[in-house]
N, C-alpha and C positions, 0 to 999 in steps of 0.2 A: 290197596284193595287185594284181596285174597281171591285169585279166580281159579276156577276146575278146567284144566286143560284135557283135552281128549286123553282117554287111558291110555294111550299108548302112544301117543302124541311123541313123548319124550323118553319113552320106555320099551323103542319095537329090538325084537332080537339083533344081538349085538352079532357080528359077521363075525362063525368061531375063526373062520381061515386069517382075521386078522390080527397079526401079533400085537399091536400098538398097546402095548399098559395103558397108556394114557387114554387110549379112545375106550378102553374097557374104565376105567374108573371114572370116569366124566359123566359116561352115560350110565351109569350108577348113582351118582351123585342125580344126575337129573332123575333117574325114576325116585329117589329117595325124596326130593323136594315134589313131585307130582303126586305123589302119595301123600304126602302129608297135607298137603294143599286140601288135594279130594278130599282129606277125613274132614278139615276144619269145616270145609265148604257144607257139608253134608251133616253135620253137627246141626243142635238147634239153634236160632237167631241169637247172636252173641259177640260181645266186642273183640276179635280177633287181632287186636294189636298185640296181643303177646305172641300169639303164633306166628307174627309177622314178624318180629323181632328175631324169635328164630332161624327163621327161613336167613333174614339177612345174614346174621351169623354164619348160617353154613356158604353163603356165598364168599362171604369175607377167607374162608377157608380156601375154596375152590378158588379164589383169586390167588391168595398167598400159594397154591398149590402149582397154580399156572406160572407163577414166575419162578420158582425151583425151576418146574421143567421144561423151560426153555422152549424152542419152536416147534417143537414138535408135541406140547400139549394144549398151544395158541387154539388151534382149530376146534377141538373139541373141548376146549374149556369154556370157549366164547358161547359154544353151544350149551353148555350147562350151565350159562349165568342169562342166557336169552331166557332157556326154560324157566330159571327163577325169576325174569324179570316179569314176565307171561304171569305167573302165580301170583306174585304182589301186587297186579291189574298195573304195571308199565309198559304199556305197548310199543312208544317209540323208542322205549330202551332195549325193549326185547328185539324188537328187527334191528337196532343198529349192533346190536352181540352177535346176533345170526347172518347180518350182512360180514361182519367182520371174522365169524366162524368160516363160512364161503371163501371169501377171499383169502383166507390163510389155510385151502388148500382143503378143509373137511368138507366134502361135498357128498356127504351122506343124504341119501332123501329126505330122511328124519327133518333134518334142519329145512327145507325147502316146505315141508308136508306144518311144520308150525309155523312160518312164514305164511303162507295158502292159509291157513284158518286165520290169523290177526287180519292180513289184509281182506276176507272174505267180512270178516266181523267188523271192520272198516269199512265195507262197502254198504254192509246192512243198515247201521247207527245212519249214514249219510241220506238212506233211499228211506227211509223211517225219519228223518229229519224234512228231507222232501215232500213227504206226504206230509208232515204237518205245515208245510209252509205253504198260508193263504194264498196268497199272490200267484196266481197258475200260471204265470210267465217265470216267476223266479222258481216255481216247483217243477219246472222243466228245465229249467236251467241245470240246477242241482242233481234231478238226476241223470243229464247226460253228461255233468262232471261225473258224477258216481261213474256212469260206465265207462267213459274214456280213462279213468285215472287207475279202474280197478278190475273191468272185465280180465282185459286180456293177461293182465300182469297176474292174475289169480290162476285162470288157467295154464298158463305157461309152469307156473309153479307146482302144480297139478302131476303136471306132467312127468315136472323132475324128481317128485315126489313118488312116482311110482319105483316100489320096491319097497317102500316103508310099510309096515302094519300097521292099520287103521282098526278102528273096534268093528268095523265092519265094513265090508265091500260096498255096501248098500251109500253108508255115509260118505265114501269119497264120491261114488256115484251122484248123489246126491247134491255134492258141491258141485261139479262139473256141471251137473243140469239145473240149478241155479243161477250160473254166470252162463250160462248158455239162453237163458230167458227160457226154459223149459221148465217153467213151475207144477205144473200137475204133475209132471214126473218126477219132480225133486218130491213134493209132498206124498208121494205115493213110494220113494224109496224108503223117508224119512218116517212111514208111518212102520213101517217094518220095523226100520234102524230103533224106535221105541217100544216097541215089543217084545223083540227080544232082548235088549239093555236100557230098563225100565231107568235106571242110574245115572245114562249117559244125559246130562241135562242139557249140556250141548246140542245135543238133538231136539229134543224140546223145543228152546230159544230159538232155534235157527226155521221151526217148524212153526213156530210163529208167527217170525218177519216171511217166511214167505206166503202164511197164509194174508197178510196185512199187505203183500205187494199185488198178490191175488188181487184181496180188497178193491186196494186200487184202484186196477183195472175196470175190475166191474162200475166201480164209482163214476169211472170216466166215459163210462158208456151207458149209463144213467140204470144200472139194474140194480135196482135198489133188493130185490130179495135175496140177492147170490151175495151183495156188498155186506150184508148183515150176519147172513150165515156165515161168511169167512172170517169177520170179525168176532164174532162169539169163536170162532175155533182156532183164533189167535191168543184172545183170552182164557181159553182151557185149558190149552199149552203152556202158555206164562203161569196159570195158576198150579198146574202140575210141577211146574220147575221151579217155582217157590216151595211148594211141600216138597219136595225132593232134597232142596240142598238150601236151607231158610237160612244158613250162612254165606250162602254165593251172590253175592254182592252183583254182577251182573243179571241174575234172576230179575233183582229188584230195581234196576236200571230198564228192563229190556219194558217192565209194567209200565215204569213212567212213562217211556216214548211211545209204547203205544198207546195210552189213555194220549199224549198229544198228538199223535197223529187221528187217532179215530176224533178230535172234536176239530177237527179239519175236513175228514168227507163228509160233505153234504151232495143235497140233491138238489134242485130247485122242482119245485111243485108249485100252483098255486101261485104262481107270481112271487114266490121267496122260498126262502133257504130252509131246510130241512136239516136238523141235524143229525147224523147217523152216530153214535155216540153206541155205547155199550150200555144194554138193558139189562139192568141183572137187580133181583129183588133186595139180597141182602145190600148193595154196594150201587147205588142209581145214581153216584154226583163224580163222573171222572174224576175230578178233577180232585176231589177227597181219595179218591183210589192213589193216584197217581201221586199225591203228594205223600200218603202215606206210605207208598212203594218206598219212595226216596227216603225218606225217615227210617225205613227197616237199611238203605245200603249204608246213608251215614251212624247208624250201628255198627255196621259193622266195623265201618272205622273210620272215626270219626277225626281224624287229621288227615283223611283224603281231601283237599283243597277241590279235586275235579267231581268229588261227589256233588259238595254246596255249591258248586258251580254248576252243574245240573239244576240243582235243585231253584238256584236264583233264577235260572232263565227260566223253568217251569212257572215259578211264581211272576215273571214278568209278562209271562205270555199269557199267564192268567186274567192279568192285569188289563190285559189289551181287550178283550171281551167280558167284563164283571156284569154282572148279572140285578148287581144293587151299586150302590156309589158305597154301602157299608163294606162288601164285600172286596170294593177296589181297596178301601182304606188298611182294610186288614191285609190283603195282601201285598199291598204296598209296605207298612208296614215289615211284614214276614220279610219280603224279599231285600228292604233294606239291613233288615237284622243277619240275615246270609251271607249276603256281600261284606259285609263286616268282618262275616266270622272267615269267609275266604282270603281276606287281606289279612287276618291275624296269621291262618295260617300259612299263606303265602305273599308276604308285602309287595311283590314285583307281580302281582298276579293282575294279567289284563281283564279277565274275566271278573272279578271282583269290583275294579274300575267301570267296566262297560255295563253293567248290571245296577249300578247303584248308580250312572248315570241316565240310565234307563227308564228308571223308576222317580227319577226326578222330572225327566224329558215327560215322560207321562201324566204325573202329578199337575205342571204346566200345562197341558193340551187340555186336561179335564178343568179346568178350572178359568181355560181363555176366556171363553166365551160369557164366564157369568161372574166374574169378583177379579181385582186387579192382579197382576201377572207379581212373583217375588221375582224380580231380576238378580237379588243376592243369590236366590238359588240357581239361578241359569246359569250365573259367572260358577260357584259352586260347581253344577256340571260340567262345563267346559275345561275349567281345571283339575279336573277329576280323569277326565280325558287326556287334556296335554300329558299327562302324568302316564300314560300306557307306555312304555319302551317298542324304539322299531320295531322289534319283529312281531310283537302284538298286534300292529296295526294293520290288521287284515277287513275284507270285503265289510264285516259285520261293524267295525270300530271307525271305516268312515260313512256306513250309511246313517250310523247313530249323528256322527259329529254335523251330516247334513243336516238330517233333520232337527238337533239340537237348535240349528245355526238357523234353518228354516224357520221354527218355532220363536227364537229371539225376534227375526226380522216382523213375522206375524203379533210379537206381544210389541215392537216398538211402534206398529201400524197403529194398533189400539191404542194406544198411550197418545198418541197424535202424529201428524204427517211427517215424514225425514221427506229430508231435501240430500243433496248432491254433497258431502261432505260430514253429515251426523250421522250418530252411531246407529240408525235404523240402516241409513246405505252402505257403513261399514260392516254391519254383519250379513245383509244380504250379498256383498263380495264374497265376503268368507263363506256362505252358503254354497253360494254357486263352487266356488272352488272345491267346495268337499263334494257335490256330488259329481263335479269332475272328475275326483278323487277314486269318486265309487266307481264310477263309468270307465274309467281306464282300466279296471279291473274284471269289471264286469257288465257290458254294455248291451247284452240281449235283452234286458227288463225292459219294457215299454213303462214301467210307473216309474222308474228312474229318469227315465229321457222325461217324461210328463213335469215330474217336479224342479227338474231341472229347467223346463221350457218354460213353465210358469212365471219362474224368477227373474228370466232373459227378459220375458213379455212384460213386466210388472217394472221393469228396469227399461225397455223403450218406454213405457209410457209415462212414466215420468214426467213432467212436467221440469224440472230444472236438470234433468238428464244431457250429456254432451252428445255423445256418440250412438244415437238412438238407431241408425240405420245398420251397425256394426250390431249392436245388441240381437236388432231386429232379424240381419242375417240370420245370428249364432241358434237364435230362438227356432226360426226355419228347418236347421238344419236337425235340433232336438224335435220338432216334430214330423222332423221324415223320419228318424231313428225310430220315434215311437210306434208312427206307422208301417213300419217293416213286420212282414211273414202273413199278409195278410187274414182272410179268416176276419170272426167277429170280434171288433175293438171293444176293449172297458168304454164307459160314459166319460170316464176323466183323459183317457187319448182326444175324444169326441171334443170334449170343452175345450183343453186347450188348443187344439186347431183353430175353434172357433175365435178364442181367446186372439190365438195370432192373425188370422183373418181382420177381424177388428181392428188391432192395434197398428197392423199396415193399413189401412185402410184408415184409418186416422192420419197416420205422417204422411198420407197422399193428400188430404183435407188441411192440413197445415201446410203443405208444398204450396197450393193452390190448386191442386188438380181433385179430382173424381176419381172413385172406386167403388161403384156401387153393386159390381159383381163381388167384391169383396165380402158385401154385408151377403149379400143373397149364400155365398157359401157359409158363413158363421152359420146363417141359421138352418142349411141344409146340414153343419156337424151335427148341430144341437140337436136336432130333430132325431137324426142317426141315435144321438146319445138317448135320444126319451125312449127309443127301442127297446132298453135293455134299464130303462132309468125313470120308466115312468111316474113311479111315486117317489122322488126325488125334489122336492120344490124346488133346490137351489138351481136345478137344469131347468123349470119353468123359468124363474126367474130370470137366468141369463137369458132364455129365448127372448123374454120382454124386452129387456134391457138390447139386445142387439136389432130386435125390431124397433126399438125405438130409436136409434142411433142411425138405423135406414129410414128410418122416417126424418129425420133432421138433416141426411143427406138429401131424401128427395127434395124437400121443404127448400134446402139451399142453393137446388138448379133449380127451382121454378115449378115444378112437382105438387101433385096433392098427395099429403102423408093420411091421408084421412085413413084407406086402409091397412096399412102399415100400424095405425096409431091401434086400430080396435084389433087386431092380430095381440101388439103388444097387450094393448088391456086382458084382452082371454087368456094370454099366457101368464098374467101376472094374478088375474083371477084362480086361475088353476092351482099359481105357489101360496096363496092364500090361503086355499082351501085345505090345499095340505100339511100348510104351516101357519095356523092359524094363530100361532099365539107368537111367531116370529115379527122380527124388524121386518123381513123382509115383505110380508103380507100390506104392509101401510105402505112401503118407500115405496115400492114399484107400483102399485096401481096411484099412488100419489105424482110419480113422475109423469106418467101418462095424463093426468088431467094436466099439472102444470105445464106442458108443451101444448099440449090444447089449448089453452089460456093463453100461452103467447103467438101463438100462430092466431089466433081467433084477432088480437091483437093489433098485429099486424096487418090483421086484414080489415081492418077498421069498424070489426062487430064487437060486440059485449065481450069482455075475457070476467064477468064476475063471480058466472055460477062454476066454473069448470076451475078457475083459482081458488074457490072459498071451498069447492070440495076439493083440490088437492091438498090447499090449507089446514082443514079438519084434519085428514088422516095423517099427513103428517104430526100434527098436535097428537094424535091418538094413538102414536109412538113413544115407547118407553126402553128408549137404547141407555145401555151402561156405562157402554166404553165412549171413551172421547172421540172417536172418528165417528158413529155412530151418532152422536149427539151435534159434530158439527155437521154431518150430512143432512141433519133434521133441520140444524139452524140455514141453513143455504139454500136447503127444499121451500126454507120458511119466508127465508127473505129473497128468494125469487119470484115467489109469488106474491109477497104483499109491496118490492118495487114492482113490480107490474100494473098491481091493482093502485098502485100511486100514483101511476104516469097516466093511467086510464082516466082518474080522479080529476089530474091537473088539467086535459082537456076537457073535461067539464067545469072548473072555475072551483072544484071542491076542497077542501080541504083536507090533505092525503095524510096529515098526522096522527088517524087512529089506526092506520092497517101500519104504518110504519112502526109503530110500535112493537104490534104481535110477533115478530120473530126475537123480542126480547124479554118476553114475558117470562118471569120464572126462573130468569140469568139472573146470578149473583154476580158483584163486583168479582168474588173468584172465577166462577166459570167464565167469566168476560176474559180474565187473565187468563185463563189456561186454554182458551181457544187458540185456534191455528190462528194466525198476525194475517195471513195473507187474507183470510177468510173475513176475518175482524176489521180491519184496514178495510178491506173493499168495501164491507157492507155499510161501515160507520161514512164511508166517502161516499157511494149512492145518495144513501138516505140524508148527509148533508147537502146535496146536490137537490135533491128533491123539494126539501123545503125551503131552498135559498130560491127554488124557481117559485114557488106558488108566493112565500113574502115578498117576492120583490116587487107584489103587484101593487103593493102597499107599502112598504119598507124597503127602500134600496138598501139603506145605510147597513139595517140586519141585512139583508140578503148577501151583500160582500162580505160580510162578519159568517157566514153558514158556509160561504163559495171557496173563502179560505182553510175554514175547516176539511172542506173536502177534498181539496186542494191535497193539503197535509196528509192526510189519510190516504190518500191515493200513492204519492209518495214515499210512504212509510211501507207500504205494501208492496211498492217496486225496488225497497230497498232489498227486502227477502227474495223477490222471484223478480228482479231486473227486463227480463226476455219475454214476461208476460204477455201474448200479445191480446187479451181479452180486456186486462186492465189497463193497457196504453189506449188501445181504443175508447172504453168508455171515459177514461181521464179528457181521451181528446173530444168528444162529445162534451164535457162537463167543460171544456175552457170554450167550446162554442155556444153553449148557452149561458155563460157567464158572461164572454163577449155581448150576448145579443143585451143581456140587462147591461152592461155597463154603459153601451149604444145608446138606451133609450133612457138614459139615464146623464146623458151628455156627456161622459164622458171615453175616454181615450181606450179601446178595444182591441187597438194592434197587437200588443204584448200576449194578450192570450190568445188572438187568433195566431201570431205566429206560432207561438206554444203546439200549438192545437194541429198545424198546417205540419210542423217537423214530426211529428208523432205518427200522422196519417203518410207522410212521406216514406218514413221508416220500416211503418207494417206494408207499405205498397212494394217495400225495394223487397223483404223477407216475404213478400205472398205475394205474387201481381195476381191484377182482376180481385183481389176479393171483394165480392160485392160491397160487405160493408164498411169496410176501408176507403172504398171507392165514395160511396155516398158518406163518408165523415168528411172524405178531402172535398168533394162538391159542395155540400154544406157550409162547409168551411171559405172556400173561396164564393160562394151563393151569396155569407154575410159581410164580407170584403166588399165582392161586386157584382150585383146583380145580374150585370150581364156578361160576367165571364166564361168565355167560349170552354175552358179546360172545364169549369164546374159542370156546365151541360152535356162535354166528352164524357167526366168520371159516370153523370149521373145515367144516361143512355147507355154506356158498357155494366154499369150495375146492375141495371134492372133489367138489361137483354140477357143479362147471366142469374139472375134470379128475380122473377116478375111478382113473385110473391114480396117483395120489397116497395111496388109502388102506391098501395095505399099509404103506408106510412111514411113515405116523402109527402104523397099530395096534401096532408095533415099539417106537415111542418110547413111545406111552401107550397100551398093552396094557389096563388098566384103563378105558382112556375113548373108545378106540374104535368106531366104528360099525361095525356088520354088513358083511360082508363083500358087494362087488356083486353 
């Protein structure tokens, strides 16, 4: 890159009192390469790679000239290869020349006064990077990196800088009262500083960023007429210093970031976003501005690697808000063809890697929800990543590889359930790990600690999970991080709280103990969250869902869920209304009647009208993905075994409802369902019809009892620790006993079966109600008048009295008085 250095930056009067040859020819040398710079710069739009070629050349000299003269032209040589590195736009090479000019003793202001503008022009690009970044946690973050890395180290510099010639008093001024946060005085110097050296385009640029930091400000304090007016006279600026110098490649740099910062301030009006974007008749599409900015810098020279590396993150960032899915495609696209062309011309280049994994990571997210996930491309990413060299791998390289890693674990959920050892639980490890990764670097963001807590939460709850209460902590601990600095939380700090509320509140319900302030704070998060989140469905939707889960806690001490139940329904009605064409409008008010149905159930009233409408909606569901399709099938076959067992106490025939959660399953979708789900369901419903045939057929009935049997089995092979399926297995060898009983024969075998299972989940849960009445039951068909049977059953139902119509059903004869 060819950039215009301050006039005089590298050209202030040379001190006659000092004899030094050297410091006289060096600083010659540098005005001779800042001049030449300015013409190119200020030429019209044109590939300057010869001119740059030049430029190297004469540095090639001034090297060769430094080593002739020995230590005593070190200091001012370093200084005249800084200046040249400053004009070729190499920033880190120019301060490490003028660091090592300083050290070797030239401590000319000169060198301190072009040190002060790189690191000023490094503070700017950062706090312009800031303002484009969404996330108002990490846009604070950023800029109070910017000031602690750059204030004072600018100012200081400043200082030692006094005694050099500047093109005008005004423009040092100017910097001072910039890193001083005194912006209306900086714009008020710098308005000057352009009037009288209409040329200096430095002034311009820099009269820019601080009208945009203005901006800002106003943006953050919601005054949208002042945030408008600054921005138009940011872009005046920038358009001034393009017609100035249509070859100074940071002109056309300084256009892009700010066309990406300005489609970062908005307002909120109106209950949504505002965008504050630049209104201008000729040029109304940023984002067309901005990209064509970039196109005039990679003119200028076009084997600068850091231009198309601009230019890719522009098109990625693009990418993140498209306007049409045609518009993602094209820039997708564009931004893959860039990264490309950054690897050609820097093969070690991270930026080319993390860009073009970017856009894949992307490509993936748009496409989860509605067409199957390419996992070749995922690995493809990943390897694209491994492949950045250490020092690349900064803040921005691992929040990508989280969420890369995040997004695998999300496409294996889809694809169907991972258990404790497949590669869904192996990249959610990996997940986790990388936004460790990020957090140890950068741990202020609350949407970091968010997505991080998520995964902890998603990983206690687990079902064949070991270490759930270890998780459970770490999870804890990610949502204290997130809620730190108080002030108004995002709706996603809000969920996952709730998220974690829930899922302890679950391992206290598998302990055997209660937590029902638990549920009550999920949905005071959630609530919180609809604050800020109101047309959001997916936040109605968890409110339902967490009301609902407090209703099956009340339901399980003895409780009427009834209002709990209709809570859930209006929240689920709500995500309905405003995602009416979602899964999720049918699952949840579908869940809500199915709990209806079995509570109704239980209580020994009709479950048909409140299962046959959860039934409907369910059926009236049209999920894509495999997880999705088996939540439909499980919604489906909880409700039509219910309406089976309802069936078989009236002497009916339960074979037509057992059907309908099979309707429309192929032999393959049968295969490709989750085994635990499959195994269970196929074990029920052989269980169901072994009881209603054996009223008439023993012979089938043992030929059904063994099927289910098996199936039960096969199902405990996968989740062993199940305790929902050990329970109903042991129900299903106690009503196997009863037929084999009345059927003369020998019952012990599967009542012991039956008694070891109910023993197992009483050692891993005490008191669970229904544990408790499987073992009564169970010792009830043994011996009628077993004193333990009547201990388990009296501790059951004094711990959930919603249990005893459905005993007095089973043992009409031996049940207790009615609550």
């Amino acid at each position: 890159m060819l950039l215009i250095i301050a006039a005089t930056a590298c050209t202030a009067d040379r001190r006659t009192q000092r004899d030094t040859t050297w410091v006289a020819h060096f600083t010659s040398a540098a005005e001779r390469i800042e001049a030449r710079a300015r013409a190119v710069g200020m030429a019209r739009l044109h590939d300057a790679r010869a001119e740059q070629a030049e430029l190297r050349g004469w540095m090639e000299t001034v090297s060769k000239e430094m080593a002739l003269g020995g230590a005593e032209a070190q200091g001012p040589g370093h200084y005249a290869l800084g200046c040249g590195e400053r004009a070729l736009g190499r920033d880190a090479e120019a301060l490490t020349q003028l660091e090592a000019a300083w050290n070797a003793g030239f401590r000319d202001p000169r060198v301190a006064w072009v040190q002060a503008q790189i690191l000023s022009e490094r503070y700017r690009v950062l706090r312009m990077e800031a303002i484009a970044t969404p996330d108002p946690d990490a846009r604070k973050a950023r800029e109070q990196d910017a000031e602690r890395h750059y204030r004072k180290p600018v100012l200081a510099l400043l200082r030692q800088a006094m005694g050099a010639e500047y093109p005008s008093t005004e423009y040092g001024a100017a910097l001072v009262a910039l890193h001083e946060d005194r912006l209306d005085a900086a714009l008020a110097l710098l308005e000057t500083v352009t009037a009288k050296h209409p040329w200096f385009v430095e002034a311009r640029l820099m009269r820019a960023d601080v009208f945009m930091l203005r901006a800002a400000e106003h943006w953050r304090f919601q005054r949208r007429n002042e945030t408008g007016e600054d921005m138009t006279a940011a872009f005046q600026a920038l358009t001034e210093a393009r017609a100035t110098a249509e070859s100074f490649a940071p002109a056309h740099l300084g256009l892009a970031r700010f066309e990406a910062a300005a489609m970062t301030l908005v307002l909120v009006r109106f209950g949504g976003p505002v965008v504050r974007a630049r209104v201008d008749e000729e040029e109304s599409v940023p984002a067309k501005a901005g990209l064509a900015a970039l196109d005039a810098a990679i003119r200028v020279d076009s084997s600068h690697a850091g231009f198309a590396c601009e230019k890719a993150r522009f098109l990625t960032m693009l990418a993140e808000r498209p306007n049409t899915y045609a518009d993602f495609l094209s820039l997708r696209r564009s931004a893959v063809e860039t990264a490309q062309r950054i690897l050609e011309l820097d093969p070690a280049s991270a930026c080319g890697r993390i860009e073009w994994t970017r856009v894949m990571v992307q490509e993936t997210e748009a496409v989860l929800k509605e067409s199957p996930v390419d996992f070749y491309k995922l690995q493809k990413a990943l390897d694209l990543l491994e492949a950045v060299p250490p020092q690349g791998r900064d803040l921005a390289f691992h929040l990508l590889r989280a969420r890369l890693l995040h997004l695998w674990t999300e496409a294996d959920l889809q694809a169907g359930s991972w258990r404790v050892g497949s590669k869904g639980w192996k990249h959610q490890e990996q997940a986790i790990e990388a936004y460790r990764s990020a957090l140890a670097l950068e741990e202020r963001v609350p949407a970091y600690w968010v997505r991080l807590g998520e995964l902890l939460v998603a990983r206690a709850s687990n079902s064949t999970a070991k270490d759930v209460d270890e998780y459970l902590d770490q999870a804890g601990m990610a949502v204290s991080h997130a809620m730190e600095g108080g002030g108004t939380k995002a709706p996603e700090v809000w969920l996952l709280w709730a998220h974690y509320e829930v899922a302890y509140a679950l391992r206290k319900r598998a302990q055997g103990e209660t937590a029902p302030s638990r549920f009550e704070q999920a949905e005071h998060h959630l609530r919180n969250a609809l604050l800020n989140g109101a047309y959001n469905p997916t936040l109605h939707h968890e409110l339902g869902l967490v009301l609902l889960e407090h209703a099956r806690e009340t339901w399980e001490h003895g409780g009427d869920p009834s209002t709990l139940l209709q809570q859930a329904e209006a929240a689920q009605a709500q995500a309905a209304k405003l995602a009416p064409t979602l899964d999720l409008g049918k699952f949840g008010p579908a869940a809500v009647h199915a709990a209806r149905a079995e509570y109704a159930w239980w209580r020994g009233a009709d479950p048909t009208e409140e299962a046959e409408r959860a039934d409907a909606l369910y059926s009236q569901a049209r999920p894509f993905f495999r997880t999705r399709k088996e939540q439909q099938f499980a919604g489906r076959m909880k409700v039509s075994h219910l309406l089976a067992r309802h069936l078989l106490e009236q002497g009916r025939d339960p074979e037509p409802v057992l059907k309908r959660p099979w309707e429309g399953i192929s032999v393959l979708g049968q295969i490709s369902q989750d085994p635990v789900l499959r195994h269970r369901a196929t074990g029920a419903m052989f269980g169901l019809r072994a009881r209603y045939v054996a009223r008439t057929d023993p012979e089938k009935a043992e030929t059904e009892f063994l099927k289910a049997e098996k199936s039960y089995e096969e199902a405990l092979k996968v989740e062993p620790s199940n305790r929902e399926l050990r329970l109903e297995e042991g129900h299903l060898f106690r009503e196997w006993a009863v037929v084999r009983k009345a059927a003369k024969q020998d019952p012990e075998p599967l009542l012991s079966k039956g008694l070891a299972l109910a023993d197992a989940l009483l050692k891993e849960r005490p008191n669970w109600p229904e544990a408790l009445l499987l073992r009564a039951a169970i010792l009830r068909t043994k011996d009628p008048a077993s004193a333990q049977a009547r201990e388990d059953r009296d501790a059951a139902l004094k711990a959930n009295a919603n249990l005893a119509p459905g005993w007095r059903r089973q043992f009409p004869e031996d049940g207790p008085p009615a609550p």
